[in-house]
N, C-alpha and C positions, 0 to 999 in steps of 0.2 A: 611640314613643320620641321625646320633645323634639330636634328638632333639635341644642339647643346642652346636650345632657348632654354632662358633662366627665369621668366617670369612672362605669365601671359595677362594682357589686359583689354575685356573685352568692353568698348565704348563706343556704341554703335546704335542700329535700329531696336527699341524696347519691344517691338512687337510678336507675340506669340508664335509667330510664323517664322520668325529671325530665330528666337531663341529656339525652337522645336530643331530647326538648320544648324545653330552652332552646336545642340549638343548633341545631333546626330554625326554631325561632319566635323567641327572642330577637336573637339575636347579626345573625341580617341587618337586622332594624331598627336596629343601632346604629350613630351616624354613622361613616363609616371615621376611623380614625386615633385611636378614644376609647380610652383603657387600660383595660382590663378585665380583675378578677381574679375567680377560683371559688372560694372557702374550701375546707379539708378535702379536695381532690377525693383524694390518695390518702395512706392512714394506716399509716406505715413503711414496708418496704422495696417493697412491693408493691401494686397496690391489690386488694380484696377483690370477690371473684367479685359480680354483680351490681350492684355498685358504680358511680357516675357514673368515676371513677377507671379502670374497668376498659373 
């Protein structure tokens, strides 16, 4: 991850197996303090069973 990323935006696979991956391996390489959002992660009131959401 670039030292000087200014915003991370993660829009990609929703599934718990993705998300368990980015925020084992993504999220620590990114500089502290970067704003960082997830698209989608939950869709209505709840999120759905195996879902990054979930």
């Amino acid at each position: 991850m670039p030292a000087d990323t200014g915003y991370l935006f993660i829009d990609a696979d929703h599934g718990a197996r993705f998300a368990h991956w980015y925020i084992e391996n993504v999220f620590p390489a990114v500089p502290a303090g970067t704003p960082t959002s997830v698209h989608d992660v939950v869709h209505g009131r709840r999120p759905k069973p195996f879902s990054e959401g979930s």
